[in-house]
C-alpha positions as CSV (number, residue, x, y, z in Angstrom):
1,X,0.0,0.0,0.0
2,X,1.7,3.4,-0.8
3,X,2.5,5.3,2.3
4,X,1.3,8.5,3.4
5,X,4.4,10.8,2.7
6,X,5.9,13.3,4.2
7,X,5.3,17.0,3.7
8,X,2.1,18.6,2.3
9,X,1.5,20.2,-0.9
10,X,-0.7,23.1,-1.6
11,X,-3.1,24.0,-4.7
12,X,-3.5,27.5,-4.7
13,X,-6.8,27.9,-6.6
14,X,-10.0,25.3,-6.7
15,X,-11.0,25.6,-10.4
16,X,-11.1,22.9,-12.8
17,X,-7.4,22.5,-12.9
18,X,-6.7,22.6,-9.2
19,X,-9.1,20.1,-8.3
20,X,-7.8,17.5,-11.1
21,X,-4.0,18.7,-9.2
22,X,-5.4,18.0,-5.9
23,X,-6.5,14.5,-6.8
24,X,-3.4,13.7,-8.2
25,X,-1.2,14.5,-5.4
26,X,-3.7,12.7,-3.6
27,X,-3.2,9.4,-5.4
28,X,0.3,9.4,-4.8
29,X,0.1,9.7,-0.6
30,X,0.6,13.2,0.0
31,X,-1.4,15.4,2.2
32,X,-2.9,18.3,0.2
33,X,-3.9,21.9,1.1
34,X,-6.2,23.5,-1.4
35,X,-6.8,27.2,-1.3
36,X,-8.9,29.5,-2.5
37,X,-10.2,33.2,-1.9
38,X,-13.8,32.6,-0.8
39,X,-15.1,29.9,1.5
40,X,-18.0,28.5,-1.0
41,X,-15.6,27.8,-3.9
42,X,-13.4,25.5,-1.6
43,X,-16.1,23.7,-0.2
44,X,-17.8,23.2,-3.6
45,X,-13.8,21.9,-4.9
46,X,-14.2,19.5,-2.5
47,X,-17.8,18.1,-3.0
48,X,-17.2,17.6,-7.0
49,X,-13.3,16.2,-5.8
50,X,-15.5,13.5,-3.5
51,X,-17.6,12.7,-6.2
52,X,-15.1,12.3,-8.6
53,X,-12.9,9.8,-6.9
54,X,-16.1,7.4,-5.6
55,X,-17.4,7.4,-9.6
56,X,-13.4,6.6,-10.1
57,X,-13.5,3.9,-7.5
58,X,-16.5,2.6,-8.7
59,X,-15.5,1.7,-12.2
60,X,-12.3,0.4,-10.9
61,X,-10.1,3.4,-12.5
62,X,-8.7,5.5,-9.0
63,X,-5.0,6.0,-9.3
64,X,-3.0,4.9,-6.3
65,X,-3.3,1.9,-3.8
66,X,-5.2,3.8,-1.4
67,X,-9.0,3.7,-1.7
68,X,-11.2,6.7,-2.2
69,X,-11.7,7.3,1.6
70,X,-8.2,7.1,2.2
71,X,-6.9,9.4,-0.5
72,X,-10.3,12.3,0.6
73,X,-8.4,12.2,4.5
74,X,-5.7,13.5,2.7
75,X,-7.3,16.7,1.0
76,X,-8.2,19.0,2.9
77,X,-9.6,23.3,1.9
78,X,-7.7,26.3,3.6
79,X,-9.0,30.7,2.9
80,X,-5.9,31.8,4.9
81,X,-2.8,31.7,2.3
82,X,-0.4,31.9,5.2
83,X,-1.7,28.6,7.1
84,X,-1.8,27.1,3.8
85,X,1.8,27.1,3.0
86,X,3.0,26.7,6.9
87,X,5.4,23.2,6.3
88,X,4.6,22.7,2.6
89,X,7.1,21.4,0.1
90,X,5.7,21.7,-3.0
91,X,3.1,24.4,-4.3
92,X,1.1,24.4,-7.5
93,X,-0.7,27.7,-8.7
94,X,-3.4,27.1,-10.8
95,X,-5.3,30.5,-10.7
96,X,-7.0,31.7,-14.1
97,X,-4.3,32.6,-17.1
98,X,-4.4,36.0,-15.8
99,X,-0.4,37.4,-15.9
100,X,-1.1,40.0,-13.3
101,X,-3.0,38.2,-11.4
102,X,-0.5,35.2,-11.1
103,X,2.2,38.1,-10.3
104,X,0.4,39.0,-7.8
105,X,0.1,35.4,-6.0
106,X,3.8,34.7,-6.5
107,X,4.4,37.9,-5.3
108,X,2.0,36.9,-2.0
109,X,3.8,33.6,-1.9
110,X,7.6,35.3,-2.1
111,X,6.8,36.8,0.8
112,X,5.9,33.8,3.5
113,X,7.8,31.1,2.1
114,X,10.6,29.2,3.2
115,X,13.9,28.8,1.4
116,X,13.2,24.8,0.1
117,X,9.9,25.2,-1.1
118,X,9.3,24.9,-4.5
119,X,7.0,27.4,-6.3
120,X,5.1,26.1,-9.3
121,X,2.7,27.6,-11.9
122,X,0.7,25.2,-14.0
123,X,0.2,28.2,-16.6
124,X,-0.1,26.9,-20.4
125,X,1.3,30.1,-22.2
126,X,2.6,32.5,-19.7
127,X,6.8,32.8,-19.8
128,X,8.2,32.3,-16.0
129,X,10.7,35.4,-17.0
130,X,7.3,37.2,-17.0
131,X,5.5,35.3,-13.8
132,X,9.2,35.2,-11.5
133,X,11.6,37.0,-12.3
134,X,12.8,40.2,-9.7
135,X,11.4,37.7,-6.8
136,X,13.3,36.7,-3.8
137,X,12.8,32.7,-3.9
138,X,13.0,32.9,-7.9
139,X,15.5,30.0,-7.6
140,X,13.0,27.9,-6.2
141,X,10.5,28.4,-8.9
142,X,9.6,26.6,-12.0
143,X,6.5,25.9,-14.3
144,X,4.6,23.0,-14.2
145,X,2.4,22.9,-17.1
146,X,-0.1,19.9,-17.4
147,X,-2.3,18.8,-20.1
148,X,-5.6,19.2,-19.2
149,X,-7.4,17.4,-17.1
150,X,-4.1,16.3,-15.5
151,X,-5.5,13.0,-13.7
152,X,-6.1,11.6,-17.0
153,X,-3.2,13.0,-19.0
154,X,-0.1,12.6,-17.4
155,X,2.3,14.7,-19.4
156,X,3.7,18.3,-17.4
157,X,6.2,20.3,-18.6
158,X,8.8,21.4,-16.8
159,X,9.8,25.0,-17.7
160,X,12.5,26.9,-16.0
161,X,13.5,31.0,-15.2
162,X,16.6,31.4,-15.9
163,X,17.5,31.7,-12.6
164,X,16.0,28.4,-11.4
165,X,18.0,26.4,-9.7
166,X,18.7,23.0,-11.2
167,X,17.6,21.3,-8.2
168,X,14.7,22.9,-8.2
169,X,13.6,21.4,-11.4
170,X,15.3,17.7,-10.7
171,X,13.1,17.8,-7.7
172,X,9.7,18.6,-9.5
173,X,10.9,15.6,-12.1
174,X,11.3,13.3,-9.0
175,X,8.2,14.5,-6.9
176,X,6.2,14.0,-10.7
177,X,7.4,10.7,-11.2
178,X,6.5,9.6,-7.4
179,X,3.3,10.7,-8.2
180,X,2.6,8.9,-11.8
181,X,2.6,11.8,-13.9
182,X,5.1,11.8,-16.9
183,X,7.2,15.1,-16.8
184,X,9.4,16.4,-19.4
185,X,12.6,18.8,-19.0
186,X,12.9,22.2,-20.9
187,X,16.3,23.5,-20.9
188,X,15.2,27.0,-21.4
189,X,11.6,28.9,-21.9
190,X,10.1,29.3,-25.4
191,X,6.8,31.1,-26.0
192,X,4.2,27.9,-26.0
193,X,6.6,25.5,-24.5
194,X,6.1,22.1,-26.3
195,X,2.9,20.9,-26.5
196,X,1.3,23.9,-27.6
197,X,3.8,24.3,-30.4
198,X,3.1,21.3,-31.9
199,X,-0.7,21.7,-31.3
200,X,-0.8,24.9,-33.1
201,X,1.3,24.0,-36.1
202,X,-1.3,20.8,-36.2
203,X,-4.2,23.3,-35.9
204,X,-2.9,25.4,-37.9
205,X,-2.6,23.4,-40.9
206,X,-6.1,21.8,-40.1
207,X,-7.7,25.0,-40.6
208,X,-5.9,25.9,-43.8
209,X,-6.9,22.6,-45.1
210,X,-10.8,23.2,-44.7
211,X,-10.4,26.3,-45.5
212,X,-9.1,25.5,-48.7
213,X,-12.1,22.9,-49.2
214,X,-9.6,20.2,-49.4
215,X,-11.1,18.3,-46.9
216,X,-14.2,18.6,-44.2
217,X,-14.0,19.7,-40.9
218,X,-15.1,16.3,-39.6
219,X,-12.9,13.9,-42.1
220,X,-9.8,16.1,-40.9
221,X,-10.8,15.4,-37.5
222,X,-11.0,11.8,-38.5
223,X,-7.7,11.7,-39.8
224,X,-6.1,12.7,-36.2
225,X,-8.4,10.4,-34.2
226,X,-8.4,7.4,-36.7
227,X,-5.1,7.9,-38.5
228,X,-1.9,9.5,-36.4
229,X,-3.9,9.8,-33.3
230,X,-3.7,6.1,-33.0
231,X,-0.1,5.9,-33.3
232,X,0.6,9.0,-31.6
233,X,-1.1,7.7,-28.6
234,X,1.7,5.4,-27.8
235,X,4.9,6.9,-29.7
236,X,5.6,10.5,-30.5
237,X,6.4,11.4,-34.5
238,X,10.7,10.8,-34.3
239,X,10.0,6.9,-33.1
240,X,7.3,6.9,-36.3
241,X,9.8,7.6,-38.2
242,X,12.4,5.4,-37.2
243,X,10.3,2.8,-37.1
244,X,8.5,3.8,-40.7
245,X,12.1,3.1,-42.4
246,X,14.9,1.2,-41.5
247,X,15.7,3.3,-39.0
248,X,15.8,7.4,-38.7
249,X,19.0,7.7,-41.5
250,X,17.0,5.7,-43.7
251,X,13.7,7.4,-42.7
252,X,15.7,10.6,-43.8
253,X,16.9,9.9,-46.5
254,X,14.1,8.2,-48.1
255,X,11.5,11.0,-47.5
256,X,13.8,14.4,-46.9
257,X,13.0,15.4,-50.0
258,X,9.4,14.7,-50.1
259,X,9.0,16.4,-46.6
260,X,10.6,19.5,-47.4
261,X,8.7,20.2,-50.8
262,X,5.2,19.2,-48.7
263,X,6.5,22.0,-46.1
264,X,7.2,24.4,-48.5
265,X,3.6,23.9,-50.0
266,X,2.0,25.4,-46.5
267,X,0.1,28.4,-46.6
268,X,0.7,31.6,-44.5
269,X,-0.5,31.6,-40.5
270,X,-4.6,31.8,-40.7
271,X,-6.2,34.6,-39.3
272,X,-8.7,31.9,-37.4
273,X,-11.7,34.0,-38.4
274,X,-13.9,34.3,-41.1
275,X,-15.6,32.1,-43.6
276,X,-13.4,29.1,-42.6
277,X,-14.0,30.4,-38.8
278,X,-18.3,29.9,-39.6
279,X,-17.5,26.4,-41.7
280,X,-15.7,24.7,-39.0
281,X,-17.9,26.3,-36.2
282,X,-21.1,24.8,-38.1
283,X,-19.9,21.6,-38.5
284,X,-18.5,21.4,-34.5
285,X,-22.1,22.3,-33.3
286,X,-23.7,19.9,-36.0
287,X,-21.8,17.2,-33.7
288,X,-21.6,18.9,-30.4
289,X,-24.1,21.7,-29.8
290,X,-21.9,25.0,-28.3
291,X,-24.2,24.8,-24.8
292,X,-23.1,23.9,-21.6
293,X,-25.3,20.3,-20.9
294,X,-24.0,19.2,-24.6
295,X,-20.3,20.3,-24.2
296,X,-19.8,18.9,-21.0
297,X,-21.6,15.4,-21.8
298,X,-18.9,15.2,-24.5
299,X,-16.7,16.5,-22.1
300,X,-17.3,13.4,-19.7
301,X,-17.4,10.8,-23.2
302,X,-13.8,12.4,-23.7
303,X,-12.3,12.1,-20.0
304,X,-13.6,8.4,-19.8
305,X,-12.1,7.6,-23.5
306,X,-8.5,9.0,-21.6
307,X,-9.0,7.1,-18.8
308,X,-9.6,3.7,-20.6
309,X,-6.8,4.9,-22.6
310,X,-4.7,5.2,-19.6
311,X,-5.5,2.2,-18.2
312,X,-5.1,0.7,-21.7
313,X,-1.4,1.8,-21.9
314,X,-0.5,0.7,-18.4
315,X,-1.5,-2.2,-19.1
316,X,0.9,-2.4,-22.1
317,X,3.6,-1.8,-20.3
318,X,3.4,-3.9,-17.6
319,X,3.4,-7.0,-20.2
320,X,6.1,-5.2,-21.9
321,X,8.2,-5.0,-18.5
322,X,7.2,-8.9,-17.8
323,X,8.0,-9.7,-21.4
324,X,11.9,-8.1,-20.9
């Protein structure tokens, strides 16, 4: 059974995000604080956190080895930022993607915290020279971006400031890794980290493809989910390749050519508005009305496809490991 450990971890901010963060530090033993401004919102974080993990529990899919009860004793909802970050090790800030606003926290936080906590934003887009730098603990912070929700997708990046000390980020890829999410290391910031660059240059060439009427917003969705989603699901595009030739110099130097003409094809940055803007809206509603009972029934069809997935993939390599 995993232990309780040591130290407590605190969730500043009981949104969507924070709650999903909560639950994961949860799973893996730790005690967690989660903090918000106004009495109400924490107490309604910790009624849909409840539910969650029992409709988790009951279809068999809660991460960890301690039930539902076990892992709720460990959460637990704080107003008072100062009592909330009295002994903790690790804080995550998951306040709206609001620059000033998150300035404004970190500032808060610089100004209570020890010297060995580590400071973490789970912003998607903001840079950490912008969010930490000209604070007093900047060595001790880093960004922590998830993919959301983070319970079901395990990826975070790890982004440092320039002043963050390397320890600082070998300890968020330890205490990640404890806790069965999949970090990644950034050696320095760049404006939409990873996953977002890749993500736009996707999006991006999806929309200039129905814009140009090559294909329908639907089919090109079809082609992610039933073409290189299914591979990409288990490998990322550089092991495709190696293993789509005889390996990566053969990959190269089969398609180089090919790939570079194809590239050079591609259209300027769309403007993401427009007649392309109404087709692709049209046919998105056509599948998912844009109200809230439709979106977040899909919502809920999506997060149990991840967690199948997830349990799917774990399963995979656990025969792989008994296989080696």
């Amino acid at each position: 059974m995993t232990a309780i450990r040591e130290g407590r971890v605190v969730i500043v901010g009981s949104g969507l995000i924070g709650r999903s963060w909560a639950m994961v530090f949860a799973s893996g033993g730790y005690q967690v604080k989660l903090y918000d401004i106004v009495q109400e919102q924490v107490t309604t974080a910790l009624e849909n956190i409840r539910k969650q993990m029992k409709e988790l529990e009951e279809i068999g899919m809660l991460k960890g080895t301690l039930n539902a009860e076990q892992q709720l004793s460990l959460i637990s909802g704080c107003t008072d930022l100062k009592a909330a970050v009295e002994g903790a090790i690790y804080i995550q800030e998951c306040t709206p993607e609001n620059l000033e606003l998150k300035k404004k926290i970190f500032g808060q936080l610089d100004l209570i915290v020890s010297n060995n906590v580590i400071l973490s934003s789970s912003t998607s887009c903001l840079l950490p020279t912008k969010l930490f730098t000209g604070l007093k603990h900047v060595k001790q912070c880093i960004v922590a971006h998830p993919v959301n929700p983070p319970y079901y997708v395990p990826l975070v990046e790890l982004v440092p400031h320039p002043e963050t000390d390397p320890c600082t980020l070998e300890k968020t890829y330890a205490l990640m890794k404890k806790i069965g999410q999949s970090p990644v290391r950034l050696t320095k910031e760049i404006d939409g980290f990873v996953l977002n660059r890749l993500q736009y240059a996707i999006i991006s060439e999806a929309w200039r493809l129905v814009g140009d009427g090559i294909i329908s917003p639907v089919d090109l969705d079809l082609v992610m989910s039933d073409g290189l989603g299914m591979r990409y699901a288990f490998m990322g595009p550089l092991e495709t390749m190696h293993l789509n030739a005889e390996g990566m110099l053969n990959y190269c130097e089969r398609y180089r050519e090919g790939i570079i003409r194809v590239l050079k094809s591609f259209g300027p940055i769309p403007e993401f508005t427009g007649v392309a803007e109404e087709k692709i809206n049209t046919a998105m509603c056509e599948e998912t009305p844009a109200d809230s009972e439709h979106l977040n029934d899909r919502r809920c069809w999506r997060d149990n496809c991840l967690v199948r997935l997830a349990k799917l993939k774990k399963e995979i390599k656990s025969d792989d490991l008994h296989h080696l």
